[in-house]
C-alpha positions, 0 to 999 in steps of 0.5 A: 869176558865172553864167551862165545861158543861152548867149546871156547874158553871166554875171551877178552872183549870190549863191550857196552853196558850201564856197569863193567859187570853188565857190558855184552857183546853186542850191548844192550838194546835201547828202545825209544819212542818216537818224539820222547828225547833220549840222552845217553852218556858215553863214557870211556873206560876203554885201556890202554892197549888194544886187544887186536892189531891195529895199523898206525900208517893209516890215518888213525885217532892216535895216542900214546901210553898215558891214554885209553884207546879212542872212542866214539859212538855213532847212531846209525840210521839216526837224525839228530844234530850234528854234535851227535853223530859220532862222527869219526874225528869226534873221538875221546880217549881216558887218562892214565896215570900213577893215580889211576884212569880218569874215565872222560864221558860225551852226553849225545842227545837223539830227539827220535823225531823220525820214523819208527825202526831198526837203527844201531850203534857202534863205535866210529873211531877214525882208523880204529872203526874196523878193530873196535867192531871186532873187539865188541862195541855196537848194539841196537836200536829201535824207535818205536811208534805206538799210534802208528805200528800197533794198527799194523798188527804185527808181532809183539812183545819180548818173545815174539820181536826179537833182534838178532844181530849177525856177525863173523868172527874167527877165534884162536884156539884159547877162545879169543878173538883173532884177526890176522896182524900182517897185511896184505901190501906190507911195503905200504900198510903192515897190518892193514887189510881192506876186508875181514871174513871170519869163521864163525857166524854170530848172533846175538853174541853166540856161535851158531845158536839155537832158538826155541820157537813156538807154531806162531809168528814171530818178528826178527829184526835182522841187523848186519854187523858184519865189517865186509860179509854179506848174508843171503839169507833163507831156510833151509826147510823152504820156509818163506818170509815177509818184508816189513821194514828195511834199514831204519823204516817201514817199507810201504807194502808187505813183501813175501820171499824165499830169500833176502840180500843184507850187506854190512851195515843193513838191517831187515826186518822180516816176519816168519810165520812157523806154524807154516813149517812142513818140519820142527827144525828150520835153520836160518842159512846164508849162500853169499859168496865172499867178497860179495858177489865173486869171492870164495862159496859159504861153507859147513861153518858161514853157511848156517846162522841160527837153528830154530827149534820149533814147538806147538802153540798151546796159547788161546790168542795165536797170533793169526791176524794177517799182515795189512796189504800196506803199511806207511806211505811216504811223500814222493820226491818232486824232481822239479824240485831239484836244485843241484845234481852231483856226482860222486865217484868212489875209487880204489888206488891200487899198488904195484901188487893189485891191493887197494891203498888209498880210498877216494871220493871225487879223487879227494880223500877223506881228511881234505875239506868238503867239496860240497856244500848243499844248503839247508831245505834244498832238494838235491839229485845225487849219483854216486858212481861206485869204480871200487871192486867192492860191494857196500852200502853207503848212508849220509853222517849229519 
């Protein structure tokens, strides 16, 4: 049970945890250290009946009565092998019986042999992916990498870098989760719906919190996991920010702005220095319109994310190092190099009432056998050709 708002009753939610009375929505933050292997045992202790309405007419990790719901943990942003990925067929489901549940478990292994930065994990079920997301099943991250980012000088320790995990969601008025069970091309697909926005901007598993900050710098590690809604964010007070990584690595410079686009799935990673606030209250807002970019505007409920409250820094050692003028540099591709150039083409198939039944790649959908087979250490250019009406970020499973 969570609660997520102080006005909400605590609602029914599926969580990740190391014990069912320590599971949190989102779930506990792993961190690693870059070349130090991490092994993680998922185990699933997931019921029988879902929570929230899921459509069987899509292609779906079914069960029946005497199984849990399916579940898979997929490390995005991660490089590990492929029986690790989480992939959306990789599913596993508990038993039920007259005896009791038989939990089943999946050990993955991630060898952390990449770049330090944000990644994050969440369930991958196939059909289920959207409906388990909802219910509470991801978490963060992070790879850190002490001989490279401590000379960086950038905020540090458990109070000043944080994670903020953002996401929508809508409740009933008895606290829990809603998502609406009837869908919009109900001839072809009951329940399903190629989008949900909700009412509600959560971080960190609370409902439009506030955070107490001190006049210094602070580091936000900002992850989207939001199933369709994008974020612009800024503040409200004028306050700017600087750029230091996006998605699972460092960018090479440090980058100063007033505001930053994050699609579902992405992460930013951002430093606010709040000794620069002309006032003791900034809040974090969005102005993304939803659907990105054409849809309806944000307004009093989706349009704030966080409020932060903002105290004097009586400690000695304020942080007022500045930020390095670069940070990591990286190996340039050599396009000489390219082997084989492909085209990927992402298309909607819309029925007789303009809604999108069938997603396909190359005309191909999901469940057909791969048409592209790269070989191992070549270097290959790839186009891919968006002709959806939608807007979302792409990244490649192992």
């Amino acid at each position: 049970m969570q609660k997520f708002h102080r006005d909400l009753a605590p609602a029914t939610v599926y969580a990740f945890g190391t014990t069912k009375h320590t599971a949190t929505v989102p779930g506990p933050t792993i961190e690693a250290i870059y070349g130090v292997d991490t092994h993680v045992r998922w185990q699933n202790h997931l019921p029988p009946k879902h929570i929230l309405p899921w459509d069987p007419t899509i292609p779906t990790a079914m069960t029946n009565s005497t199984r849990g719901i399916p579940t898979v943990v997929h490390l995005h942003g991660g490089i590990h092998a492929p029986e690790s990925d989480g992939n959306a067929n990789a599913w596993f489901t508990s038993k039920y019986n007259e005896r009791g549940p038989t939990w089943t478990k999946k050990t993955y292994h991630y060898p952390n042999n990449q770049q330090p930065g944000n990644l994050w994990y969440h369930d991958h079920a196939m059909g289920l992916t959207r409906v388990n997301l909802l219910a509470g099943l991801l978490g963060a991250y992070i790879i850190r990498h002490p001989q490279i980012e401590d000379p960086l000088g950038l905020p540090s320790g458990d109070e000043f870098d944080r994670t903020l995990i953002v996401f929508d969601r809508s409740f009933r008025t008895d606290g829990s989760i809603f998502m609406s069970s009837i869908g919009n091309n109900p001839k072809i697909h009951p329940q399903w719906q190629p989008e949900y926005f909700g009412d509600a901007i959560i971080v960190n598993g609370k409902a439009w919190p506030r955070l107490t900050v001190r006049r210094r710098k602070y580091r936000f590690r900002i992850i989207n996991a939001s199933n369709a809604r994008f974020f612009r964010f800024f503040f409200s007070n004028g306050l700017r920010f600087t750029h230091v990584a996006s998605d699972s690595a460092y960018i090479e410079k440090p980058v100063t702005a007033n505001e930053t686009l994050v699609g579902p799935s992405e992460v930013t990673d951002i430093v606010v220095d709040f000794s620069r606030s002309k006032s003791d209250v900034a809040i974090l807002a969005n102005d993304a319109k939803y659907p990105y970019p054409s849809g309806d505007p944000v307004n009093e409920a989706n349009g704030k994310v966080i409020k932060f409250i903002i105290i004097p820094d009586h400690d000695q050692q304020l942080h007022t190092s500045r930020l390095p003028k670069r940070f990591l540099e990286y190996p340039l591709l050599d396009l000489s190099s390219v082997t084989h150039t492909r085209y990927v083409a992402m298309y909607e198939y819309a029925s007789d009432i303009d809604e999108p039944t069938h997603l396909y790649l190359n005309a191909k959908p999901y469940e057909a056998p791969a048409t592209e087979n790269p070989k191992v250490g070549s270097t290959e250019l790839w186009y891919v050709i968006n002709l959806t009406e939608d807007n979302h970020p792409l990244h490649i499973h192992l």
